[in-house]
C-alpha positions, -999 to +999 in steps of 0.1 A: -418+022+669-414+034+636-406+009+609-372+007+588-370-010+558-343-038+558-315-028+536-282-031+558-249-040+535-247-054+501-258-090+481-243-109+455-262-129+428-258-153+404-274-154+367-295-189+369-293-194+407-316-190+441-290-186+461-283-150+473-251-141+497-253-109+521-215-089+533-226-070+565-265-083+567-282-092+598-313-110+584-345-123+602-337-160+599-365-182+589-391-154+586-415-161+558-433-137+535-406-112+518-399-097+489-364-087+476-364-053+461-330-050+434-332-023+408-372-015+409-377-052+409-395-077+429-378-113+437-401-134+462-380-151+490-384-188+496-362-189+530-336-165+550-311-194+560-289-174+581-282-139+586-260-135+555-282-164+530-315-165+519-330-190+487-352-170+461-384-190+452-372-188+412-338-184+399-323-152+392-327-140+356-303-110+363-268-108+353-243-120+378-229-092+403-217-086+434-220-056+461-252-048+452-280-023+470-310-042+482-342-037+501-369-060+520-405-053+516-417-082+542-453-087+538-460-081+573-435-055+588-448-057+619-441-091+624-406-091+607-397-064+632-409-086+653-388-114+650-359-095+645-362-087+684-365-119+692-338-134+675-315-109+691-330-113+720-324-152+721-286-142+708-278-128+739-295-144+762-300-182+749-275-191+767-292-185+801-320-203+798-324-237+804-364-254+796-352-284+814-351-272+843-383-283+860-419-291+849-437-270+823-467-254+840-503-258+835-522-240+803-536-211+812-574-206+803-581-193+767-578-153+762-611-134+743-616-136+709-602-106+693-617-081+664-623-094+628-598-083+604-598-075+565-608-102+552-588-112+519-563-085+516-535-105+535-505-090+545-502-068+515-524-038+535-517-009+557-481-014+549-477+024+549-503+051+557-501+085+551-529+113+540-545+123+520-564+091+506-566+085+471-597+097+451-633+085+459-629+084+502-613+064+527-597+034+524-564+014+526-528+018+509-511-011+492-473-012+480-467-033+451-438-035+426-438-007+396-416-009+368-411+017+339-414+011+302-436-017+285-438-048+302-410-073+299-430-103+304-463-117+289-495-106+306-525-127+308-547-099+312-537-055+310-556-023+310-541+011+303-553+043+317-536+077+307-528+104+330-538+137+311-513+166+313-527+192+330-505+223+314-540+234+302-552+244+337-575+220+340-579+207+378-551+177+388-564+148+379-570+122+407-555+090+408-573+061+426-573+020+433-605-002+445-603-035+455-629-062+461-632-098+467-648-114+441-661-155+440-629-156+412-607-137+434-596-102+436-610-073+413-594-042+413-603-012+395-582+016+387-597+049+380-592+088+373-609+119+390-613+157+372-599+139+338-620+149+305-634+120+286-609+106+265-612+105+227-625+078+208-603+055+193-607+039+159-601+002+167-566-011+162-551+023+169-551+041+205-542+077+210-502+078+198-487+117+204-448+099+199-444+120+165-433+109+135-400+100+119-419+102+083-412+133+060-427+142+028-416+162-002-431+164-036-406+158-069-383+183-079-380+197-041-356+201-016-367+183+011-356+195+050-353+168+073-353+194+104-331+174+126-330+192+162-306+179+183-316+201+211-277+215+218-261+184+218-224+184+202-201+161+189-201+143+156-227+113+139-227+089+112-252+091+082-258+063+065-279+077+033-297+057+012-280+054-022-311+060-041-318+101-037-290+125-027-281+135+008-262+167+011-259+195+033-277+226+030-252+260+034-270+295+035-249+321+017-257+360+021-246+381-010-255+411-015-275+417-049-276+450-067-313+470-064-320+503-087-351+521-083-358+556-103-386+583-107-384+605-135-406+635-140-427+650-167-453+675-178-482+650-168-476+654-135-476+643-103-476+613-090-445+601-107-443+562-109-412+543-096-396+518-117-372+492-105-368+467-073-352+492-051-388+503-035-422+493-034-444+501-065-462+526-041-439+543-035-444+570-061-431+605-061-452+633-049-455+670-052-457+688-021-454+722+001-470+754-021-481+746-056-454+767-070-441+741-096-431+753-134-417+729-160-392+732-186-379+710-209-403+686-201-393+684-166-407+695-133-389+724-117-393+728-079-393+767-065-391+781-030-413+760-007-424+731-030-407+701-027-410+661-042-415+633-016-423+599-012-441+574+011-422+559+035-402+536+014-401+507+038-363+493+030-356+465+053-316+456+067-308+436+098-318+448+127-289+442+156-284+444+195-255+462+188-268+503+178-232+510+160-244+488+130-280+480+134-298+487+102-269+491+077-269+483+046-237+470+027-237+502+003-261+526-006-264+557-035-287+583-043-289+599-074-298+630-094-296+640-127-310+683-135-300+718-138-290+729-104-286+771-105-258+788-092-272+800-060-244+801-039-260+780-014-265+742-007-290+729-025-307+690-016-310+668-042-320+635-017-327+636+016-332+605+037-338+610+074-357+593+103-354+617+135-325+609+158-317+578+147-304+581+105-295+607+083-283+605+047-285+644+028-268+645-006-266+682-016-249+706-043-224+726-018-219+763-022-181+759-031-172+758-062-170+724-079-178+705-049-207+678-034-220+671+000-232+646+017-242+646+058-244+613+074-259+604+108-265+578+132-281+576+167-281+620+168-245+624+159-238+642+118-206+640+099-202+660+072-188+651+042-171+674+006-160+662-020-125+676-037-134+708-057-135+699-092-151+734-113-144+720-146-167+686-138-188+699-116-206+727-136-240+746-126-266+757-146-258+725-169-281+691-170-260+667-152-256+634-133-246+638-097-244+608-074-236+597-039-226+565-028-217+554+009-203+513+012-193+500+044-163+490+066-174+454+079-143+455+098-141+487+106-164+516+128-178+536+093-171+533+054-162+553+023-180+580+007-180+586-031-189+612-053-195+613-091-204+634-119-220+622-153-205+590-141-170+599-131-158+603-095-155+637-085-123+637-059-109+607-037-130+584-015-139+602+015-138+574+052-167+580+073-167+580+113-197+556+118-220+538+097-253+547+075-284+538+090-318+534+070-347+528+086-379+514+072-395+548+082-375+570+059-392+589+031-370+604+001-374+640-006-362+666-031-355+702-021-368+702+016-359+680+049-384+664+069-408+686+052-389+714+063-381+742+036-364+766+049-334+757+026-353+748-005-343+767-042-359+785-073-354+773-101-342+735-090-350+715-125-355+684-119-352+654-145-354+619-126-341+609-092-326+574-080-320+548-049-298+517-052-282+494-030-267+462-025-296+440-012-285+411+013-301+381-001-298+346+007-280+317-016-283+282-006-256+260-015-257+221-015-230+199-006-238+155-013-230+136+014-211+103+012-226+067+031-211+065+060-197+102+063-192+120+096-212+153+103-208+176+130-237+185+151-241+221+129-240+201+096-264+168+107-289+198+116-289+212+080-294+179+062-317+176+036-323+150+008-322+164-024-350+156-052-346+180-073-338+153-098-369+134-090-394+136-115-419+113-102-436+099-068-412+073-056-413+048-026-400+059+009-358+063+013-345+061+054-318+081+061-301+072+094-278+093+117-263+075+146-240+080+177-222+063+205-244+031+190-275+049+192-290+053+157-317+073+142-340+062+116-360+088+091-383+079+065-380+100+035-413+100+011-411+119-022-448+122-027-478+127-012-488+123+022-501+088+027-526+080+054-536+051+069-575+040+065-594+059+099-570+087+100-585+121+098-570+139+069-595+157+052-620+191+067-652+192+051-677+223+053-711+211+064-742+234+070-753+230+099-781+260+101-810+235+096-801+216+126-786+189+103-751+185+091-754+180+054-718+182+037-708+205+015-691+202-017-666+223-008-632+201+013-596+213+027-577+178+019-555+187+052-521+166+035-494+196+023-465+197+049-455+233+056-431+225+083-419+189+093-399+177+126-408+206+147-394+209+179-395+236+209-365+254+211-374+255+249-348+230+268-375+218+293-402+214+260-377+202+235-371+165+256-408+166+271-427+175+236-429+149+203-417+164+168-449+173+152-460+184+107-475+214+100-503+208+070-517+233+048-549+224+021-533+206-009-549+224-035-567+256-036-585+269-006-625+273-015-640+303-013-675+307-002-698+337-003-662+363+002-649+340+024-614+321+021-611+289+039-577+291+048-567+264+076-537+252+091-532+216+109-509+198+133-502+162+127-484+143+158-487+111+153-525+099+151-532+135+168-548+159+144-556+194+153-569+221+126-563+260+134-581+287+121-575+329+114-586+352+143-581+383+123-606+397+094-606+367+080-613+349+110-640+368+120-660+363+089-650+323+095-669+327+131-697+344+116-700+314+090-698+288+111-727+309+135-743+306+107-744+271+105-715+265+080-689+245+102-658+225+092-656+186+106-631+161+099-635+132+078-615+102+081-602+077+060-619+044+055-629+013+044-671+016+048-695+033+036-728+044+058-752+076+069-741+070+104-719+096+123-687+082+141-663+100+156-628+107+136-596+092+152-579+116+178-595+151+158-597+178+182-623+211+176-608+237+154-590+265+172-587+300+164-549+313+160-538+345+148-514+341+118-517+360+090-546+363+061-533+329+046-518+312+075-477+311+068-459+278+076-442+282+108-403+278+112-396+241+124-384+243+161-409+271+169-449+260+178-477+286+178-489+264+207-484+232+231-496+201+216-501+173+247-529+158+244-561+152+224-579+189+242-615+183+239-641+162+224-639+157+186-662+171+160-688+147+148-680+134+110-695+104+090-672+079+070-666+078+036-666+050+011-622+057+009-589+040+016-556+053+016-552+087+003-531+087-030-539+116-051-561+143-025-552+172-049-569+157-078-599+156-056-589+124-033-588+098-058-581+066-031-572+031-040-596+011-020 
């Protein structure tokens, strides 16, 4: 018969007292050896009085409640079922039997002696069996009373064993329990199949991956507290700390005027650009047939020849949406020659990347008038200008521009022309919007290379790009004690030291909600370590078979990116905030090769990441050669031997770029869970708390 826990109706209980009351129970009575299960904890029985009573062997330390779920975990289930039978059976039928009626017979003769059981293990075994067994072979199963969390009550003796993650791919670890009788009484050891060894720990401070609350930012900053709340809403309370402003941080896109120009000469070609419109690089080339002349001191382009750029690489927001992808908020070209009367369209700029944007500013044929053709996505729109013959005059040195600025509200923009300055006709609405492309070259008298419709005799003095260049403005607004933020503005907190002139002692700023507050420690400073903690990488050669350090160090203390956070749902609750460090100071340089490192601080979890491109190669060839970084903790002694450094995992290569670029709080370049592999050997340094590791790592012992 299968067996059922007990857990029929409800119980009520009493704060203080043994006594425990059943509605709708149907208990065992006076069946010893159970346990009362309420809320994932254990509460040995003393007696079942009745069906509907039983005494607890110690009071109830619980609060006081009534109708409450229960279960029995009896000792010895068998048994318990057992009696149950019995007791019904005597229920019903009690009343039919009668032992005074006649003489008891004789005993009967004694029956064999049975098999020996398990000797020790009680009534605490074989309470459930199922397969497989745990790790290390066959043996028995045992139930016994688990709670989550730290213990709630004083232990005369603990042991903790980890459970590593296995997201790395590792095989699942195995979990198993031994137990043994002992002349002191039970030992029982607990212990972990295809688990790697675990890192050393310096003593007084096991593995910790829980993060850190503590932030750092050096005087005169703006230091981000990167508070993720992971998509929850609603509003918090800040309680800042009076000493250092709290304010929220507001990110403001204007647009900012850019000018670039090249103007030509009798040196010739390449003409340099001047500006912040385009790249340096992007200078101005002859090109087609070498059939170029100059006059007065400018280049003049013929049939076939033409000026071009590089491409010019201009950068605007790139969208999901392909009606305004990659529009800028205005944009003008510019030229200023003697265009002939050919009775033809002549180009003066030509912008164009293949089926996706166009922009063509041209002299048109009729008389007193400018072009310009606009395109997006393979669709052109051609634009004139109003005929104006006594401004617009060929054969004469003059300005002639072209400036498209867009609708944000609307599906296109307005077009303007000018001459020498003034605009040539009205403003001239456009059916969609301009596109540039970081692809797009800028040419003079051809298209794409093309020229079939270049000019003789095209003189050309300078030619010009501008634009209005979206540019970020942050804006700071100080946040009162006690003031409530929304979920958006408690995100973009930050504390303010741009005042701060000097190191000063750690501020807490705390958000809080529904009575659940938040405490962060604010250091303007420099990263302070406790002694033991790996914070430095030290380059030691390693080619003569002996480490031997160099004098070279990455002092691994300069936060690049503080509270990160997956933006993942399932990562973001599952995965501790971690720093991102960079070298404080400047990276050495060894025989061509640039140092760079990054690291990942997560509690006292250090992890240093290295380049895999060019410069990451040449790293690997170092270290091959016997040149190897290892960390170095901080501490209190001073000796030859090698220890191991708290929690520091072997470097990793990453791919960032050249010199490794803080990444973004909320995004990681990869899952940090657990302390990976064995450390890297190191050797301890006469040091205490690291005060001043740019200046060398001046410590205060």
């Amino acid at each position: 018969m299968a067996f059922s826990y007990e857990h029929t109706g409800t119980i009520a209980l009493s704060n203080g007292s043994t006594t425990v009351t059943g509605a709708g129970t149907n208990w065992a009575v006076n069946y010893p050896g159970v346990l009362l299960l309420v809320d994932g904890k254990s509460y040995p029985v003393a007696s079942i009085d009745s069906g509907n009573a039983l005494t607890l062997v110690h009071p109830y330390a619980g609060e006081t409640a009534s109708g409450v779920a229960y279960t029995f975990a009896p000792l010895q289930p068998e048994n318990y079922q057992l009696t149950k039978k019995v007791n019904e059976i005597i229920n019903i039928a009690g009343g039919l039997v009668d032992a005074s009626r006649g003489p008891a017979g004789p005993v009967g003769p004694a029956g064999p002696e049975g098999p020996s059981g398990d000797s020790g293990l009680g009534s605490i075994v074989n309470l459930t069996e199922y397969t497989p067994q745990p790790a290390g072979g066959s043996g028995v199963y045992m139930i016994v009373p688990v709670s989550q969390g730290a213990p709630t009550i004083t232990l005369t003796q603990s042991a903790t064993v980890v459970i590593p993650s296995t997201s790395n791919g590792g095989a699942q670890p195995g979990l198993g329990l031994w137990i043994r009788s002992t002349v002191s009484g039970y030992a029982i050891t607990l212990g972990l199949t295809n688990a790697p060894v675990p890192q050393p720990e310096v003593p007084g401070e096991p593995l910790d991956l829980s993060g850190s609350a503590t932030l750092y930012g050096d005087p005169g900053s703006i230091v981000r507290l990167g508070i993720q709340l992971g998509g929850a809403t609603g509003n918090f309370t800040v309680d800042t700390p009076g000493t250092v402003p709290v304010a929220i941080e507001t990110a403001n896109v204007i647009n900012v005027p850019v000018a670039s120009q090249w103007v030509t000469g009798g040196a010739g070609s390449p003409y340099p650009v001047t500006g912040d419109a385009v790249a340096g690089t992007a200078v101005l080339n002859k090109s087609g047939d070498d059939n170029f002349g100059y006059r007065n001191g400018h280049v003049v382009a013929n049939k076939n020849s033409y000026l071009s750029t590089p491409a010019l690489a201009l950068e605007f927001a790139t969208l999901g949406d392909e009606a305004r992808t990659q529009t800028p908020p205005s944009f003008r070209m510019s030229f200023r020659g003697v265009v002939p009367d050919v009775g033809a369209v002549v180009i003066l700029g030509h912008m164009e990347d293949y089926g996706f944007g166009l922009m063509s500013f041209c002299s048109h044929w009729a008389n007193g008038c400018l072009q310009v053709l606009l395109g997006r996505q393979g669709y052109t729109q051609s634009i004139i200008s109003d005929p104006d013959p006594a401004l617009r005059q060929l054969g004469t040195n003059q300005l002639y521009e072209c400036e498209w600025t867009d609708d944000p509200n609307g599906e296109g923009g307005v077009v303007r022309f000018f001459v020498n300055g003034i605009q040539l006709g009205d403003d001239k609405p456009t059916e969609h919007k301009l596109r540039i492309r970081p692809s797009m070259t800028f040419e003079v008298n051809a298209s794409l290379g093309n020229t079939s419709n270049s000019i003789d005799n095209l003189e050309i003095e300078s030619v010009g790009l501008s634009y209005g260049k979206p540019t970020t403005e942050l804006s700071y607004e100080t946040v009162s004690d006690s003031q409530s933020l929304t979920a958006d503005q408690l995100q973009r907190l930050v504390v303010d030291a741009r005042d701060v002139s000097a190191s000063e002692l750690e501020h807490h700023v705390v958000y809080s909600r529904n009575g659940q507050a938040y405490d962060l420690t604010v250091i303007v400073g420099d990263m302070v370590l406790p002694a033991g903690r790996a914070y430095k990488l030290v380059l030691e050669d390693h080619s003569t078979g002996v480490g031997v350090p160099h004098p070279n160090e990455l002092v691994m203390t300069k936060p690049a990116a503080q509270n990160c956070k997956f933006e993942d749902t399932a990562l973001f609750s599952s995965q501790a905030s971690w720093t991102e460090v960079l070298p404080k100071g400047p990276v050495p340089v060894i025989n061509g090769i640039a140092y760079h490192c990054e690291g990942i601080r997560m509690g006292t979890y250090v992890q240093s990441r290295w380049p895999m491109n060019s410069i990451g190669q040449k790293l690997r060839s170092a270290i091959r050669r016997g040149l190897r970084p290892t960390w170095f903790p901080t501490s209190g002694s001073c000796t030859t031997s090698r220890e191991h450094c708290s929690h520091a995992s072997k470097s990793r290569m990453v791919n960032p770029s050249t010199a490794p670029a803080p990444k973004r709080a909320g995004k990681a370049p990869m899952t940090v869970a657990a302390c990976p592999s064995s450390p890297m050997r190191t050797r301890t340094i006469p040091m205490g708390r690291c005060v001043h590791p740019s200046s060398g790592g001046a410590m205060i012992p």
